[in-house]
N, C-alpha and C positions, 0 to 999 in steps of 0.2 A: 381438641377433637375438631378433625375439619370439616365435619360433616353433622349437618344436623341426626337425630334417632331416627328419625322416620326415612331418611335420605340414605341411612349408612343401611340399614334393615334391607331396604330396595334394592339397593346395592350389592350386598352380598349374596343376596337370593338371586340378583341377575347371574356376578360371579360364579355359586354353587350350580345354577343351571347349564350356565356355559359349557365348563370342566366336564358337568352330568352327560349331557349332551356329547362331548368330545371322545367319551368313553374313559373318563379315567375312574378308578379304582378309588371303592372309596376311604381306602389311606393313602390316596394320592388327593383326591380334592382337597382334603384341612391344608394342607403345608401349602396347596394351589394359592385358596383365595387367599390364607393369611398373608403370604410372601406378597397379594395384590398390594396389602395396606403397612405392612409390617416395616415397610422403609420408607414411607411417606414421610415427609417433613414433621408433620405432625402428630403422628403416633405418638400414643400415649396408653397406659393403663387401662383407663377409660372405654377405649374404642378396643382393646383386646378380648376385654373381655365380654363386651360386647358382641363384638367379631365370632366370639367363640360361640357365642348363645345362640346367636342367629344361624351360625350351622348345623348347632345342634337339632335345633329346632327344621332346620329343612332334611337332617340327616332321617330326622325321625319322622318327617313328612312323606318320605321315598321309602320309609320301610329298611333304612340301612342303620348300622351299629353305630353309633355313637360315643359307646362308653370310655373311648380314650379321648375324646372331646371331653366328656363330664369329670374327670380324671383332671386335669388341664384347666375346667370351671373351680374345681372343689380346692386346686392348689391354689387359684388367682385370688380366689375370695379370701381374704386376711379383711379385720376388722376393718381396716387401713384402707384399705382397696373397696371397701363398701362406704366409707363414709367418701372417699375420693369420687367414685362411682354417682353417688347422690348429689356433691358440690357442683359436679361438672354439669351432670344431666339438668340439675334444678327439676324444674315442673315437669320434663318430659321422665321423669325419676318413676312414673307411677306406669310409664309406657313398662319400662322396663320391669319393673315389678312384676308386672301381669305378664310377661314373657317369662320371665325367671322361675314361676307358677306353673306355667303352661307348662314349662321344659321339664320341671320337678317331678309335674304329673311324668309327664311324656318317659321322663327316665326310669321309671319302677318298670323293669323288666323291660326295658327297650320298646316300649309301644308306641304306635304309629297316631303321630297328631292328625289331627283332621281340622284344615282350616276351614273349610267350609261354613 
């Protein structure tokens, strides 16, 4: 991953805002930001789904649908992909957690996070 959690987080909330911004649709923003990171050198597992969480999380922060994001999260996650997920991150592991939570919440019935 070539980007630290807290860096890749920033990042794509820049990227989602950008796209927001530009007026694209929002089955057009996912395939936006991904295709930002998706051919990087160093893409990995890791950072997808990642990538994906953090969308989901700003999809549901605009009040927009999500569920083919969390569709997309529920195929990534393989045992596999979670212990992978935990090696990579290390300590920043528990960042994600509580994002992973947040999203869970946020997913019952598509409701709107509030970061505040």
């Amino acid at each position: 991953m070539i980007f630290a959690y807290d860096m890749l987080k920033e990042s794509v909330a820049e990227d989602f805002e950008r796209f927001y911004q530009m007026g694209f649709s929002e089955t057009q923003i996912f395939p936006a930001v991904l295709n930002e990171y998706r051919y990087g050198e160093d893409f990995c597992l890791t950072e997808n789904i990642c990538i994906h969480i953090f969308l989901a999380l700003n999809y549901a922060k605009n009040g927009l649908n999500f569920s083919s994001i969390m569709e997309g999260i529920h195929h990534l996650s393989t045992e596999d992909a979670k212990q992978e997920v935990r090696a990579t991150l290390g300590n920043e592991s528990i960042k994600y957690a509580a994002d992973l939570a947040v999203l869970m919440n946020a997913s019952v019935g598509n409701a709107t996070v509030n970061w505040d």
